[in-house]
C-alpha positions in Angstrom: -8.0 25.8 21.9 -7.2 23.3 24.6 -3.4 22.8 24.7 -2.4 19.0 25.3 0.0 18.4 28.2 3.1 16.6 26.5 5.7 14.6 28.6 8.2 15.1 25.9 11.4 17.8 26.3 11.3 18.6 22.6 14.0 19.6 20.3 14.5 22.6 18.7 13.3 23.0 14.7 17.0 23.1 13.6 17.9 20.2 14.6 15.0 18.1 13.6 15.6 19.5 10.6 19.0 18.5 10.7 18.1 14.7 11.9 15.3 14.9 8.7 18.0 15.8 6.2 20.9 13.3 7.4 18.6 11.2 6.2 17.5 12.3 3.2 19.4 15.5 2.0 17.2 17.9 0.0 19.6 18.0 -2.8 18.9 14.5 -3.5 15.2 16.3 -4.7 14.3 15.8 -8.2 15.3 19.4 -9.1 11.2 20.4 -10.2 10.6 19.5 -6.5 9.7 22.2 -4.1 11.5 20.2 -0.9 12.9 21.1 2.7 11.6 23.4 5.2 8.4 25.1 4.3 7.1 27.2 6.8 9.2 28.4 10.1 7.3 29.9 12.1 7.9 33.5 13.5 8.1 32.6 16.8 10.5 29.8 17.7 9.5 27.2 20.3 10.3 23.4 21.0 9.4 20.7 18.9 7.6 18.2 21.3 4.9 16.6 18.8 5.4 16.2 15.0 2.5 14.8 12.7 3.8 12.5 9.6 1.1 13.0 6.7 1.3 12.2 3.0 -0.7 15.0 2.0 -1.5 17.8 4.0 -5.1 18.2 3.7 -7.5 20.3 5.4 -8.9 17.1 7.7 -4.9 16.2 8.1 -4.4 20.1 9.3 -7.5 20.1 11.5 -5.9 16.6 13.0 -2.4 18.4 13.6 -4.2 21.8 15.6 -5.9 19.2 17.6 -3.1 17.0 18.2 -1.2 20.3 19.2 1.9 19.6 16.7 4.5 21.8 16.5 5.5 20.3 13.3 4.2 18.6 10.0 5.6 16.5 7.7 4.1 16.4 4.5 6.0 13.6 1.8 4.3 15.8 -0.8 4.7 19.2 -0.6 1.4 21.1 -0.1 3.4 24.5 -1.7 4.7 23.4 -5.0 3.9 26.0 -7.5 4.5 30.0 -6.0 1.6 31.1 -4.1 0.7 34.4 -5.0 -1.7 35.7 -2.5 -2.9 33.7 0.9 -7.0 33.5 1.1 -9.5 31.4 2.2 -10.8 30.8 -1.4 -8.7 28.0 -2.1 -8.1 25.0 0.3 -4.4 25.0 0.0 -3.8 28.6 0.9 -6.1 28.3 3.4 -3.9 25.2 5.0 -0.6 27.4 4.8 -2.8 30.6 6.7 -3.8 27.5 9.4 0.2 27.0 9.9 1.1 30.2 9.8 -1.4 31.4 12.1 -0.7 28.6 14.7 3.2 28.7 14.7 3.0 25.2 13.1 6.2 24.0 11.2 5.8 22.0 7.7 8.6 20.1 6.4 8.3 18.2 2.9 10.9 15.7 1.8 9.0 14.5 -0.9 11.7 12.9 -4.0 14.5 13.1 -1.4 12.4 10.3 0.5 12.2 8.1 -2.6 15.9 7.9 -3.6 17.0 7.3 0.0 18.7 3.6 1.2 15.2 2.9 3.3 13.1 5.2 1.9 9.8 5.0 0.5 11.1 3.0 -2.9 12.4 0.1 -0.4 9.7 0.6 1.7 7.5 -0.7 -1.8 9.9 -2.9 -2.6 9.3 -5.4 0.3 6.0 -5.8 -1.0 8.3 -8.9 -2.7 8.4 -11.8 -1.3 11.7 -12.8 -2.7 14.3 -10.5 -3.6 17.6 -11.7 -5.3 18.8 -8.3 -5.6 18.1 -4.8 -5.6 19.7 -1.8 -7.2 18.6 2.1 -8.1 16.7 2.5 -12.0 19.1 5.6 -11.6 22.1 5.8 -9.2 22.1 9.4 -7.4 25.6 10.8 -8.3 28.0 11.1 -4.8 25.5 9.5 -2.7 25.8 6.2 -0.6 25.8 2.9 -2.3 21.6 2.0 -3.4 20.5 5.5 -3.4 18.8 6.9 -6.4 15.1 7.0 -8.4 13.1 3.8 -8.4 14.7 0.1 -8.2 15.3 -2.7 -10.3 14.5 -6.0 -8.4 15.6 -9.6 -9.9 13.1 -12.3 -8.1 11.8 -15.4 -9.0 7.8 -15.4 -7.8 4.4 -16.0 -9.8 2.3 -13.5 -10.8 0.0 -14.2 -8.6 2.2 -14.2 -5.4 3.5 -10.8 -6.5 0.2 -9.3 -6.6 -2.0 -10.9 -3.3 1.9 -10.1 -1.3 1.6 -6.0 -2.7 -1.9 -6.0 -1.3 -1.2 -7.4 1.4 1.6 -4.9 2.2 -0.3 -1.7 1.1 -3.3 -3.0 2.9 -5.1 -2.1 0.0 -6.6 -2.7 -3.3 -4.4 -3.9 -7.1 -5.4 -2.9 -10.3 -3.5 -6.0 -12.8 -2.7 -4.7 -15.8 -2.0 -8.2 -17.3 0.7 -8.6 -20.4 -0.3 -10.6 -24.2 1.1 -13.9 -23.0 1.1 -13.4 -19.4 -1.0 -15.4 -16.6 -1.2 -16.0 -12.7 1.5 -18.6 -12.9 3.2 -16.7 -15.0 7.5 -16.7 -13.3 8.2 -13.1 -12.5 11.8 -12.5 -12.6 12.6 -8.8 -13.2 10.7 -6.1 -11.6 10.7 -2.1 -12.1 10.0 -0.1 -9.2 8.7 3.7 -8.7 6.4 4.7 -5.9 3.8 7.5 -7.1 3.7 8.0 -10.8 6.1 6.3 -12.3 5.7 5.4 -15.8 8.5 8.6 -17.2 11.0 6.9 -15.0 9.8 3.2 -15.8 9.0 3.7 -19.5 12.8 2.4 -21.0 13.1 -0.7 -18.2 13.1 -3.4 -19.2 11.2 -6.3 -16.8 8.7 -8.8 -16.9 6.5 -6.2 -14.0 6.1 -2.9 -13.5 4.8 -1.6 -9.8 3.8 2.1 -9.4 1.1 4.3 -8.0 -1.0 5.4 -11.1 -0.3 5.1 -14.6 -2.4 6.6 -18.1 -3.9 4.1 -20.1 -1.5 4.4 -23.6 1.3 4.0 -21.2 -0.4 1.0 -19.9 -1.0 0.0 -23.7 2.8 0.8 -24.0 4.2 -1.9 -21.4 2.0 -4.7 -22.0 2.1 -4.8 -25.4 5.8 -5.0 -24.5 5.2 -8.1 -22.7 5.6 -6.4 -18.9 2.7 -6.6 -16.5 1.5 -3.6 -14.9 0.4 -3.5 -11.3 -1.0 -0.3 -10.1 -1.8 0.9 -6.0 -3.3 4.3 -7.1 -1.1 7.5 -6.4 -0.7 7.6 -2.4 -1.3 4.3 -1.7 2.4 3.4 -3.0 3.7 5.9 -0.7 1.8 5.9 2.5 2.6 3.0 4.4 6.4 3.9 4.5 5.3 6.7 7.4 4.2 3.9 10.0 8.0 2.7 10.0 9.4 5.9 9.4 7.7 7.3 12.5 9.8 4.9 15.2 13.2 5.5 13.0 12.6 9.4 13.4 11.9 9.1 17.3 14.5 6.7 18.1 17.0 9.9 15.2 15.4 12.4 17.5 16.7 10.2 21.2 12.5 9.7 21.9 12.5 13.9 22.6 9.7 14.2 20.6 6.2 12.5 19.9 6.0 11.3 16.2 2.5 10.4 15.1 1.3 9.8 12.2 -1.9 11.3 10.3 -5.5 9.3 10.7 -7.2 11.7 8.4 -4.8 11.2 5.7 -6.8 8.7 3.0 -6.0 8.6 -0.7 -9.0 10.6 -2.4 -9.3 7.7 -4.9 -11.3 4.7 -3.5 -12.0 1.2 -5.2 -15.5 0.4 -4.6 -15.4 -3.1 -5.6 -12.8 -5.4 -4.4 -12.3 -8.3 -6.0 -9.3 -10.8 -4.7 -6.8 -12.3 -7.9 -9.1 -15.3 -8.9 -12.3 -12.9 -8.9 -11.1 -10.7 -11.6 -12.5 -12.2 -15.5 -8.9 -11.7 -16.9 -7.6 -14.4 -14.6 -11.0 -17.1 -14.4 -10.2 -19.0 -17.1 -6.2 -19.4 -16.3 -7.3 -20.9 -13.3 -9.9 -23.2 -14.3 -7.1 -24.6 -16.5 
């Protein structure tokens, strides 16, 4: 393979990993999370080129051994349950064979990410417009002020603005699930927050919308017949666009040592075929022919 020149000194693994958790610690990791440092690598060597990925896929680790990383950082976690063998049968085992037979690093910070002041959560939020306030659905115990699982916005924005602002920011389609009673004009005021799949965290809160990555459809039932609008990214989409910002914060954490890129094979596997804007979609038509 043909080995890119880099212009960057590098750091060493340690302390990236130690710049990574100052940020985020792991033990701030739901505790059924498989988090922190993955794979080291048998040999060490300088970390002069990281790749920032939200899954690590087989296009993503094809990307990475062309780019010539020395290190990935998957938000989820690519090894969650135990492996028990390492084969080319399955796609998975046959990414962690690619890093281990490359001396390529993988990090995951996965749930640590999402409770984190500017983390991924915050990184969703600011799909909003207008924010009154903010807080954590669930404060993390011992942790800095606004750390913890999801967040509780208060606002005052119509439906409408809510949802052409989040696809705007996710540069990506909305799925409206629309509440008995609710309409575009409809004042939002209260809004539950939980990047990924939210609804176990979201199901007792109490707001007039509800903003997550993928949801079933009886807990979709569940919140609109409780008067709360649903809007739903799919899965990755909620999370993804954090990395672009992320990726100058961790250069500037790292004193611009290393090259931080981040993934353009990394795509949610679900796709929306048809996209159709706010006023396109039936349930809204006839609100705004009023």
């Amino acid at each position: 393979m043909l080995r890119r020149m880099s212009t960057y000194s590098g750091q060493k693994l340690a302390t990236v990993v130690k710049e990574l958790e100052n940020f985020a610690p792991i033990a701030w990791a739901e505790k059924w999370d498989n988090v922190g440092l993955l794979i080291e690598p048998h040999r060490e060597k300088q970390i002069q080129r990281i790749l920032l990925t939200n899954d690590l896929t087989e296009p993503v680790m094809s990307e990475a051994l062309a780019k010539d990383v020395q290190l990935i950082i998957s938000y989820h976690p690519p090894i969650f349950r135990p492996l028990t063998r390492i084969t080319r049968t399955n796609w998975k085992e046959r990414v962690v064979a690619a890093c281990l037979a490359n001396d390529v690093a993988l990090y995951s910070p996965h749930t640590a990410w999402d409770k984190a002041c500017g983390g991924v959560n915050d990184w969703l939020s600011r799909a909003l417009s207008k924010i009154i306030s903010i807080r954590p659905l669930e404060p993390e115990l011992g942790a800095p002020p606004g750390t913890g699982s999801g967040r509780y916005i208060e606002t005052k924005l119509e439906l409408s603005q809510v949802v052409d602002s989040l696809q705007r920011h996710i540069e990506n389609s909305v799925h409206v699930a629309l509440a008995v009673g609710h309409q575009p004009k409809t004042i939002i005021q209260s809004v539950g927050i939980c990047a990924g799949s939210g609804a176990s965290l979201l199901k007792n809160v109490q707001a007039d919308l509800i903003i997550t990555g993928e949801m079933s459809h009886h807990e979709l039932l569940d919140f609109t017949h409780n008067n709360t609008s649903v809007l739903l990214c799919n899965h990755s989409n909620s999370e993804r666009g954090f990395l672009k910002g992320f990726s100058s914060k961790l250069s500037e954490l790292l004193q611009g040592a290393c090259e931080v890129l981040v993934s353009d094979a990394d795509k949610d596997p679900l796709v929306t075929v048809a996209k159709a804007t706010i006023e396109e979609q039936n349930v809204f038509v006839d609100c705004y022919k009023q």
